[in-house]
MITI-559546 format. One record per atom (N, C-alpha, C): x, y, z; chain; residue in one letter; residue number from 0. Coordinates in steps of 0.1 Angstrom, whole numbers, plus 5000, padded with zeros to 4 digits. Example, Ala and Ser with C-alpha at 12.3 -4.5 7.8 and 13.67 -1.06 7.14 Angstrom:
# residues 2
<atom u="5132" v="4943" w="5078" chain="A" resn="A" resi="0"/>
<atom u="5123" v="4955" w="5078" chain="A" resn="A" resi="0"/>
<atom u="5132" v="4967" w="5078" chain="A" resn="A" resi="0"/>
<atom u="5128" v="4978" w="5071" chain="A" resn="S" resi="1"/>
<atom u="5137" v="4989" w="5071" chain="A" resn="S" resi="1"/>
<atom u="5129" v="5000" w="5079" chain="A" resn="S" resi="1"/>
# end
This chain:
# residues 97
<atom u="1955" v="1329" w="0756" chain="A" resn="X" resi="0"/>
<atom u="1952" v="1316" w="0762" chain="A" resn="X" resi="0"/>
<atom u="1965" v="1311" w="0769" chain="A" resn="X" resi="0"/>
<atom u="1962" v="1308" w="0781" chain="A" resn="X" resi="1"/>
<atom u="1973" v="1298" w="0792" chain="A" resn="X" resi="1"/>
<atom u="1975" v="1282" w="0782" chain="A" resn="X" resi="1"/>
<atom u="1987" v="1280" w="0787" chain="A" resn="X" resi="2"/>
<atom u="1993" v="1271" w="0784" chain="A" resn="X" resi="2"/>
<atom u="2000" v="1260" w="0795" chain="A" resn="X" resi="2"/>
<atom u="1988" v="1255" w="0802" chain="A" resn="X" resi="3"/>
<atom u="1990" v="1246" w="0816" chain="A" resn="X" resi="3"/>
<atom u="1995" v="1233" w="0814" chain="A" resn="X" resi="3"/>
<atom u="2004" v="1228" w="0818" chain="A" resn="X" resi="4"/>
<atom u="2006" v="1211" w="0820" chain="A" resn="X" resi="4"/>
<atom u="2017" v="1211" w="0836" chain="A" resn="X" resi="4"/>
<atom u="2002" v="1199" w="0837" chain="A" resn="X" resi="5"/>
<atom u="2009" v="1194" w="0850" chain="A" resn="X" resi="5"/>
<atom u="2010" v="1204" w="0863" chain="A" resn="X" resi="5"/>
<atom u="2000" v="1215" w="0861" chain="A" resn="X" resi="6"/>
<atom u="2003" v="1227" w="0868" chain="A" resn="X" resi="6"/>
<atom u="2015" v="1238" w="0867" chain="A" resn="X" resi="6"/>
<atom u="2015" v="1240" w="0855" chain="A" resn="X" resi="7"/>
<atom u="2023" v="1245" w="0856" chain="A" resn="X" resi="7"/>
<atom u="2025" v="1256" w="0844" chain="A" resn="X" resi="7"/>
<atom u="2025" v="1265" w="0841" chain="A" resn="X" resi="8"/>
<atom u="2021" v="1276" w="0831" chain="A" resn="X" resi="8"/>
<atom u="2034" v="1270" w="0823" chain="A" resn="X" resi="8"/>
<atom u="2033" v="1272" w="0811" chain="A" resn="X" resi="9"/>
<atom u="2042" v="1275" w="0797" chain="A" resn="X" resi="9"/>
<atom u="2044" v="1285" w="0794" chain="A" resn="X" resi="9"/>
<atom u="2055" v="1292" w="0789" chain="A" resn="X" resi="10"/>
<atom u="2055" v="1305" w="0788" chain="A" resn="X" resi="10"/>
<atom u="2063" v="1307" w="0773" chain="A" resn="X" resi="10"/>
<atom u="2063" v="1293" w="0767" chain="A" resn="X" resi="11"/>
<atom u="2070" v="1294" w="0752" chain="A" resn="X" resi="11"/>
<atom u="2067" v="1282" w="0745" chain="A" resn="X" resi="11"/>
<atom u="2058" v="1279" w="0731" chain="A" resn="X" resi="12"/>
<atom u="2058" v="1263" w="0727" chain="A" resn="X" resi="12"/>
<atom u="2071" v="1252" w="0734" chain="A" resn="X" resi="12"/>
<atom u="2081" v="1255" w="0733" chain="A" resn="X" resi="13"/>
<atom u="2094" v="1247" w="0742" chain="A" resn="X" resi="13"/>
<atom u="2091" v="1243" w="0753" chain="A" resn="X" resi="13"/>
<atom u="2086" v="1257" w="0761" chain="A" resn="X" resi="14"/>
<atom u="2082" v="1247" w="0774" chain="A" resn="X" resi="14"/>
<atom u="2073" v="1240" w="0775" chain="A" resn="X" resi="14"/>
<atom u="2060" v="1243" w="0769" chain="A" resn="X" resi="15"/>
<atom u="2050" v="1233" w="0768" chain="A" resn="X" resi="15"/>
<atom u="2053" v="1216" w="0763" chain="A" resn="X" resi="15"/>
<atom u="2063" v="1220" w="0752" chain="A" resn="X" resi="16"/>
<atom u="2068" v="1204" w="0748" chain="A" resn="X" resi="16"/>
<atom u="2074" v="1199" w="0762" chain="A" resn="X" resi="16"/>
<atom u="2083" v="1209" w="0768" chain="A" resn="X" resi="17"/>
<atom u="2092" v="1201" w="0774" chain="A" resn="X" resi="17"/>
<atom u="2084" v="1198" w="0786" chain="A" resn="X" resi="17"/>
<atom u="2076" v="1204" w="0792" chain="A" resn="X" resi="18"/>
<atom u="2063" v="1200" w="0799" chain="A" resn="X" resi="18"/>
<atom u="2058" v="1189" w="0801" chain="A" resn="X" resi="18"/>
<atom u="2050" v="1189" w="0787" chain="A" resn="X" resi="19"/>
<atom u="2043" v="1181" w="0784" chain="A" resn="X" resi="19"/>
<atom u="2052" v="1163" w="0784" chain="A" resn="X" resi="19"/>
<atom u="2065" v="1162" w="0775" chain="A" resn="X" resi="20"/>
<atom u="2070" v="1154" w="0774" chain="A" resn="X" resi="20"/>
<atom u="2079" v="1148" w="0786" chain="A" resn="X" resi="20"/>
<atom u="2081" v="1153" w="0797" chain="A" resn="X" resi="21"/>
<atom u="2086" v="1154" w="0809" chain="A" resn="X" resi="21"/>
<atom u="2105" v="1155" w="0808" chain="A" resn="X" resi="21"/>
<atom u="2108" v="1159" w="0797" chain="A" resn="X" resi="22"/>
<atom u="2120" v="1152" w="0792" chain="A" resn="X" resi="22"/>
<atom u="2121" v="1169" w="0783" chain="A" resn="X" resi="22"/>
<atom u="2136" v="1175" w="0783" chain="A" resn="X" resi="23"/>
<atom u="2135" v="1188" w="0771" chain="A" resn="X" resi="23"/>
<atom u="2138" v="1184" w="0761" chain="A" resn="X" resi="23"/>
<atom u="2132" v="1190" w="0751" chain="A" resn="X" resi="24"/>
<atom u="2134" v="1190" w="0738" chain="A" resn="X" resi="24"/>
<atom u="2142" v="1185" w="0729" chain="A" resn="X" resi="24"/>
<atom u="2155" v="1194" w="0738" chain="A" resn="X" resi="25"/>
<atom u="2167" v="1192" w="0726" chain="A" resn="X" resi="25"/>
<atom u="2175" v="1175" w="0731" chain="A" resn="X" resi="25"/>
<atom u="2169" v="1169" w="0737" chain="A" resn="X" resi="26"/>
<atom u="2175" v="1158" w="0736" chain="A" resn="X" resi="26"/>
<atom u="2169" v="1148" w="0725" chain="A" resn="X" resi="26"/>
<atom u="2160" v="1151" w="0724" chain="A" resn="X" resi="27"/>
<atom u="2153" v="1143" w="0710" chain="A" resn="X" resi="27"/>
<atom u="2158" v="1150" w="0703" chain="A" resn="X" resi="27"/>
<atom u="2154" v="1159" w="0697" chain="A" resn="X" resi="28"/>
<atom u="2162" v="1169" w="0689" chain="A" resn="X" resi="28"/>
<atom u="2175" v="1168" w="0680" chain="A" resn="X" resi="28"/>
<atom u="2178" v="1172" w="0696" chain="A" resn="X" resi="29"/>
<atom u="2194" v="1178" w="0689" chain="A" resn="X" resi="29"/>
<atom u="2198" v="1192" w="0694" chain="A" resn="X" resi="29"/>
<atom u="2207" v="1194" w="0693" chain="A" resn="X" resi="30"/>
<atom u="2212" v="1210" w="0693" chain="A" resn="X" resi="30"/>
<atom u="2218" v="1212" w="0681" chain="A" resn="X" resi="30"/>
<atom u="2216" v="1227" w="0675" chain="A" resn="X" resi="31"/>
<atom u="2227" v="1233" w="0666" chain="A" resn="X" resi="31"/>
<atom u="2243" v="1231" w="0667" chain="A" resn="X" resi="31"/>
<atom u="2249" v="1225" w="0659" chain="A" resn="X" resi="32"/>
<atom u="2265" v="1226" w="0664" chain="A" resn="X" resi="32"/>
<atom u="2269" v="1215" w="0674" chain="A" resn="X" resi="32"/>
<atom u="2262" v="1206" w="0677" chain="A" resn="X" resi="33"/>
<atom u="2266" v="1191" w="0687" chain="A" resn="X" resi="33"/>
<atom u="2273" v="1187" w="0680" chain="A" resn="X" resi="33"/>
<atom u="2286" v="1185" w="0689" chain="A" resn="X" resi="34"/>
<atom u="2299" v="1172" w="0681" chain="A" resn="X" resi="34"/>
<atom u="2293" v="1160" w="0680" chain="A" resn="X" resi="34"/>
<atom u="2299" v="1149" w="0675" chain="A" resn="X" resi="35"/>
<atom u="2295" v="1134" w="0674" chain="A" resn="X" resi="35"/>
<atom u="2295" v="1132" w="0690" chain="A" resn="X" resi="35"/>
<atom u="2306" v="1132" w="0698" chain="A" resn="X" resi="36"/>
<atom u="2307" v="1131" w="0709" chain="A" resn="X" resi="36"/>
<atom u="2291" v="1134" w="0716" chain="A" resn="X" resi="36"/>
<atom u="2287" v="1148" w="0717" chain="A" resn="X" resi="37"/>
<atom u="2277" v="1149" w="0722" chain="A" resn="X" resi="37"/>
<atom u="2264" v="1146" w="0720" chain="A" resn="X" resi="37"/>
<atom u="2263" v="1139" w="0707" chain="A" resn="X" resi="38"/>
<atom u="2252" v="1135" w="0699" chain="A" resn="X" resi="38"/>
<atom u="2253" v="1123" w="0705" chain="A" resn="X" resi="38"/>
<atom u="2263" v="1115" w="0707" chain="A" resn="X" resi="39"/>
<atom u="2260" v="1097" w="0711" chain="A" resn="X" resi="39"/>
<atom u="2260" v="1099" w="0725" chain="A" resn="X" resi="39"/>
<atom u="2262" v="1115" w="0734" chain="A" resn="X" resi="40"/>
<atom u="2258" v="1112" w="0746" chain="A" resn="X" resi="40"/>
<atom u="2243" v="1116" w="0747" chain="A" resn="X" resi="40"/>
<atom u="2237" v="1124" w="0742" chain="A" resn="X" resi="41"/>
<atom u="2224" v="1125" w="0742" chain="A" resn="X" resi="41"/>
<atom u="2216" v="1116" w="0736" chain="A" resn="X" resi="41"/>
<atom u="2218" v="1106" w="0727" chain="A" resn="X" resi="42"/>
<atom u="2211" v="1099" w="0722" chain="A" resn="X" resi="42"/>
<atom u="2210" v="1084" w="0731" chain="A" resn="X" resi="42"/>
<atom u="2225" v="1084" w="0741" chain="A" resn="X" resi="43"/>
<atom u="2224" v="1072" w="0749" chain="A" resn="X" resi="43"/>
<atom u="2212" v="1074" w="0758" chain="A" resn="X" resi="43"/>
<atom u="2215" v="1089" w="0767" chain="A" resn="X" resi="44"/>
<atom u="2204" v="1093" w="0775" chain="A" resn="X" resi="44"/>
<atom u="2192" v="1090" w="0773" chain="A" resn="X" resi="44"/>
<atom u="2189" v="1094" w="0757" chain="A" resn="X" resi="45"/>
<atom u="2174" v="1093" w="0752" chain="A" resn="X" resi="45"/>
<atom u="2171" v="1076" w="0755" chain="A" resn="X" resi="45"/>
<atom u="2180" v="1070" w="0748" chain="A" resn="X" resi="46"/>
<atom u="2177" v="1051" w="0749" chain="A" resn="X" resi="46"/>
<atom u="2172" v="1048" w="0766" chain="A" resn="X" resi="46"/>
<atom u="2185" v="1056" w="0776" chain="A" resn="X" resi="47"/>
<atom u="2182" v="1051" w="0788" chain="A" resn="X" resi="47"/>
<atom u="2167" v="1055" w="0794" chain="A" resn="X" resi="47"/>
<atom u="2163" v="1067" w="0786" chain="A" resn="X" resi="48"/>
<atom u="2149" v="1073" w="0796" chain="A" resn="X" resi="48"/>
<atom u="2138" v="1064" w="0788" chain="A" resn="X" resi="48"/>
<atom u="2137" v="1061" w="0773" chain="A" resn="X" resi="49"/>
<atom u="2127" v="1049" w="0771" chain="A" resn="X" resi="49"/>
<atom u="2128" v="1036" w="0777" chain="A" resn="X" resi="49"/>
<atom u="2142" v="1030" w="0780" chain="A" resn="X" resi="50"/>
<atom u="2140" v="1016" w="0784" chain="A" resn="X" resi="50"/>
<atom u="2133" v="1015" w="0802" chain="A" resn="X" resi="50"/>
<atom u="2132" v="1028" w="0805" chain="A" resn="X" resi="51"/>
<atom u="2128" v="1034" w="0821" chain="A" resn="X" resi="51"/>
<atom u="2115" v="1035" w="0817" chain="A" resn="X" resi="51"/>
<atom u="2108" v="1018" w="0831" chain="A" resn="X" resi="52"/>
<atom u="2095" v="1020" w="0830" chain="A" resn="X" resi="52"/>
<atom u="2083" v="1027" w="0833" chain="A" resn="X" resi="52"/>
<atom u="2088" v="1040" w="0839" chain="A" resn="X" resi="53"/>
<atom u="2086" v="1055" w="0843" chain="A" resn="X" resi="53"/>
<atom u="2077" v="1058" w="0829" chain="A" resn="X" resi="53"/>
<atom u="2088" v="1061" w="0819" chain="A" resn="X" resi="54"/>
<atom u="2086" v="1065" w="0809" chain="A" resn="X" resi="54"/>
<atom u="2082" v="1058" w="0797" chain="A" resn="X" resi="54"/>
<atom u="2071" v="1047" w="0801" chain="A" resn="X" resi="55"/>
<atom u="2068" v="1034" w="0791" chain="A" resn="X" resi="55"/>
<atom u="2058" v="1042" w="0784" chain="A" resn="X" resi="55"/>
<atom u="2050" v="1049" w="0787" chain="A" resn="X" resi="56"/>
<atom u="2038" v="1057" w="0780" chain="A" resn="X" resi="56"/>
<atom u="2047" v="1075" w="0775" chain="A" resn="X" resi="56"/>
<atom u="2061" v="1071" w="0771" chain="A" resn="X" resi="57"/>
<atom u="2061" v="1080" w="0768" chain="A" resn="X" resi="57"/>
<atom u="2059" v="1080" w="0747" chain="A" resn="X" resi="57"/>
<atom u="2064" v="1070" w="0742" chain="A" resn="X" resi="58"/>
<atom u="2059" v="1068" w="0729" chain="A" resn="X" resi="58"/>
<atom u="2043" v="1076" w="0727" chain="A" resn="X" resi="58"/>
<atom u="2034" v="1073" w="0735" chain="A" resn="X" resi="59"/>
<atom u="2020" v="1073" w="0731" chain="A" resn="X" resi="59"/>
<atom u="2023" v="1093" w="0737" chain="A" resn="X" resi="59"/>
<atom u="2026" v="1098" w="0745" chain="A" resn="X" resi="60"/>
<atom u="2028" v="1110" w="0745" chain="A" resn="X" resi="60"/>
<atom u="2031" v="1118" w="0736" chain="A" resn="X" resi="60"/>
<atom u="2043" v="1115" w="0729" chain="A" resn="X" resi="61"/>
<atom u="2051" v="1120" w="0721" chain="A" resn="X" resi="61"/>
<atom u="2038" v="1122" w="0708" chain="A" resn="X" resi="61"/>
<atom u="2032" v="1112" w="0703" chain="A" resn="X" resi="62"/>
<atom u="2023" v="1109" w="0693" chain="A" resn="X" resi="62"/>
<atom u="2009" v="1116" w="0690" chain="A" resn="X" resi="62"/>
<atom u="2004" v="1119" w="0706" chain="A" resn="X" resi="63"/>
<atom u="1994" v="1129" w="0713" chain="A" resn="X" resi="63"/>
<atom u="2000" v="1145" w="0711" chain="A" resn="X" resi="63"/>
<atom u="2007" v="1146" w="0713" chain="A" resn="X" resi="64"/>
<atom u="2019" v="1160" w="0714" chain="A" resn="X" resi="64"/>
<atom u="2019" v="1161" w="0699" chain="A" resn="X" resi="64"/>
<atom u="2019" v="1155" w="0691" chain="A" resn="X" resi="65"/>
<atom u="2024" v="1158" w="0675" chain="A" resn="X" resi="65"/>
<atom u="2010" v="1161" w="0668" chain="A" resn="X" resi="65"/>
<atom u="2000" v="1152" w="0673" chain="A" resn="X" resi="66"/>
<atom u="1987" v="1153" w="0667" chain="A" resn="X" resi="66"/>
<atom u="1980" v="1166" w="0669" chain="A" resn="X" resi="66"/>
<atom u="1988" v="1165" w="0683" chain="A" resn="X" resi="67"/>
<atom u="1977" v="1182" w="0686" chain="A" resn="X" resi="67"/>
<atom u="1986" v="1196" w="0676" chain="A" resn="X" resi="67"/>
<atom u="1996" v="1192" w="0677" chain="A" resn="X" resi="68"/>
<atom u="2005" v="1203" w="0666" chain="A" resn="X" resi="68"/>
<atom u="2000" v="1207" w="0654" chain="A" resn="X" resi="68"/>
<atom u="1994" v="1192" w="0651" chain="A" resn="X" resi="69"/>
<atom u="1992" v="1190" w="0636" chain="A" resn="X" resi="69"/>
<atom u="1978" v="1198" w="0638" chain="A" resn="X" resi="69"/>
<atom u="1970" v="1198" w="0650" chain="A" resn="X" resi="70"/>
<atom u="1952" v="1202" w="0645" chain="A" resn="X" resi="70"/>
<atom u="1957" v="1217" w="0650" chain="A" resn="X" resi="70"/>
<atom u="1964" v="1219" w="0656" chain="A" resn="X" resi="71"/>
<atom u="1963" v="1234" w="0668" chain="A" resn="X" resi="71"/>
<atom u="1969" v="1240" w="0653" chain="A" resn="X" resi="71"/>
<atom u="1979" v="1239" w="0644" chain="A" resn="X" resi="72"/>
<atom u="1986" v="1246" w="0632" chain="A" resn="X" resi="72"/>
<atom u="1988" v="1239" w="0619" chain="A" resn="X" resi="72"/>
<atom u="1977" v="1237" w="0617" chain="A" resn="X" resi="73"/>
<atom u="1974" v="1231" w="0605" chain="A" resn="X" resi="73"/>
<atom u="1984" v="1238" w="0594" chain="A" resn="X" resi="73"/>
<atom u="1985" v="1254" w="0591" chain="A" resn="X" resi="74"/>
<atom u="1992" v="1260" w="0583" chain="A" resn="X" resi="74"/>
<atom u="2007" v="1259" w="0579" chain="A" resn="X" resi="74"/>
<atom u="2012" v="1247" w="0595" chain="A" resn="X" resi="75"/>
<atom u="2027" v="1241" w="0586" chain="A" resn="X" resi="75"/>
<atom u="2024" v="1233" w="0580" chain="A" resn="X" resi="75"/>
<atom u="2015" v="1226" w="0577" chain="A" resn="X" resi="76"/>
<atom u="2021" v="1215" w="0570" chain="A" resn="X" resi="76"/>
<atom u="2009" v="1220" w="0556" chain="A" resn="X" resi="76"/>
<atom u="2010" v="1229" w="0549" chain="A" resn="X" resi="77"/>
<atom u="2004" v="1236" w="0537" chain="A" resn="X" resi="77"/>
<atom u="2015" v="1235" w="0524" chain="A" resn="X" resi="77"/>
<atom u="2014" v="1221" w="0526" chain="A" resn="X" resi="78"/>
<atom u="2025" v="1219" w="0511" chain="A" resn="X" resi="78"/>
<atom u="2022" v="1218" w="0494" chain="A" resn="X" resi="78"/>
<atom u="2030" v="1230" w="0492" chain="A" resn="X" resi="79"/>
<atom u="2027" v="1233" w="0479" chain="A" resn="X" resi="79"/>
<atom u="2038" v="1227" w="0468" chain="A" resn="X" resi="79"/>
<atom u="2032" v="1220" w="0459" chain="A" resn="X" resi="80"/>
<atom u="2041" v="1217" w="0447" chain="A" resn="X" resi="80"/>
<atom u="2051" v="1228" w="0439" chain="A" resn="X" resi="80"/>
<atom u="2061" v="1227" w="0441" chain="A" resn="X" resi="81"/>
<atom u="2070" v="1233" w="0433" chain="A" resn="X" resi="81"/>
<atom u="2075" v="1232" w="0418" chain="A" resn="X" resi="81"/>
<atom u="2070" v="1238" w="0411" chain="A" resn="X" resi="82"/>
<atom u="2074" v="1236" w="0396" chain="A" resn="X" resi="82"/>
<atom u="2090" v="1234" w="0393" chain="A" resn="X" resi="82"/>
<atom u="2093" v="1229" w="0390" chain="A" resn="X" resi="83"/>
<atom u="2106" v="1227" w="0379" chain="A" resn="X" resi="83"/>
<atom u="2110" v="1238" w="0371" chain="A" resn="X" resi="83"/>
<atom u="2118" v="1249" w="0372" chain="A" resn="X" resi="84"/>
<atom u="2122" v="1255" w="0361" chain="A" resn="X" resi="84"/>
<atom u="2125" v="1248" w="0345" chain="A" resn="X" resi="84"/>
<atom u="2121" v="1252" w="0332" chain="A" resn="X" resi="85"/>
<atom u="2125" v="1245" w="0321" chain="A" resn="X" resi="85"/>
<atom u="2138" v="1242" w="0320" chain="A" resn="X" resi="85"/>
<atom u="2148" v="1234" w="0315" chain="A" resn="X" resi="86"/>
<atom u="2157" v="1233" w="0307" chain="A" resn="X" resi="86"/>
<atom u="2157" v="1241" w="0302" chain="A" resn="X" resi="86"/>
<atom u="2171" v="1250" w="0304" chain="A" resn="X" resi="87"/>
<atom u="2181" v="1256" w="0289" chain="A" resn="X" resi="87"/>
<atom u="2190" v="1252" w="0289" chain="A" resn="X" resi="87"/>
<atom u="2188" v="1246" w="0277" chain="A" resn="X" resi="88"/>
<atom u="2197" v="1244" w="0269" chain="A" resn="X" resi="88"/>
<atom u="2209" v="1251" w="0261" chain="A" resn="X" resi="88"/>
<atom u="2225" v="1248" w="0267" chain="A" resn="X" resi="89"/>
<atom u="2230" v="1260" w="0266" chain="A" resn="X" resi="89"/>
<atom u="2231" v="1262" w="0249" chain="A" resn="X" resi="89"/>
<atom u="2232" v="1273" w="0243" chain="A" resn="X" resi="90"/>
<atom u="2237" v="1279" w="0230" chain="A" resn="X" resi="90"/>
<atom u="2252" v="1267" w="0226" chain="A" resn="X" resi="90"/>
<atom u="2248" v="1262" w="0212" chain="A" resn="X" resi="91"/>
<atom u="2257" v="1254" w="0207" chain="A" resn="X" resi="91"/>
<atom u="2266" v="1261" w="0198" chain="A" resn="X" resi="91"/>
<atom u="2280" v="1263" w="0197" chain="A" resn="X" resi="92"/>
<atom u="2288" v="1272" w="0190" chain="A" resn="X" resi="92"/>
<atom u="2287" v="1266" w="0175" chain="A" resn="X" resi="92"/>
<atom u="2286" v="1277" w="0166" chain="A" resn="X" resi="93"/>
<atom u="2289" v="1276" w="0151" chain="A" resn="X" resi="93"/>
<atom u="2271" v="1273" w="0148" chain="A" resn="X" resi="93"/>
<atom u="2264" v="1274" w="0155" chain="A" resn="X" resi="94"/>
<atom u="2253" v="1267" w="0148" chain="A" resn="X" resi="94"/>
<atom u="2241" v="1280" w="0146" chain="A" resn="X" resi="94"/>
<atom u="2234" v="1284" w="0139" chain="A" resn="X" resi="95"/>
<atom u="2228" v="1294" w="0134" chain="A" resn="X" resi="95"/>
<atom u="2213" v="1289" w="0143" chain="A" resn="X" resi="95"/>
<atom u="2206" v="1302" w="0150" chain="A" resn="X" resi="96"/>
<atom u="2195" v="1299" w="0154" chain="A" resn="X" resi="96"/>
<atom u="2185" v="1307" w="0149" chain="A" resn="X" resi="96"/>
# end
């Protein structure tokens, strides 16, 4: 199955986000390894491209884009309860068991 937005083929979930969202990824995101430095300059960017009334319908995008994630792969979000291993209790010295 093709993966079209805006005319334009996708050729990786990434592009399609970044497609779709007109904006890449890793600025919402983040990168692996971003200094503080680079984090408060990407995150200014991000502030500047919402308060741009270009991108006033981009909230309701983003929201559309996550829903369809949620119904297209239902299988990540398959959360299972994790048990607790018991307490042990360590061995008390001098004491007969």
């Amino acid at each position: 199955m093709k993966n079209i937005v805006a005319g334009h083929e996708a050729a990786s979930p990434a592009e399609f986000a970044e497609l779709a969202l007109g904006t890449p990824v890793e600025l919402w995101l983040g990168a692996e390894g971003e200094s503080d430095e680079e984090r408060a300059a990407r995150l200014d960017a991000a502030r500047d491209i919402l308060a741009d009334p270009e991108f006033a319908d981009l909230p309701d995008g983003l929201i559309r884009l996550a829903a369809r994630v949620v119904e297209d792969h239902p299988d990540l979000f398959n959360v299972v309860p994790l048990t607790r291993p018991a307490r042990r209790r360590p061995a008390r010295e001098g004491v007969a068991a």
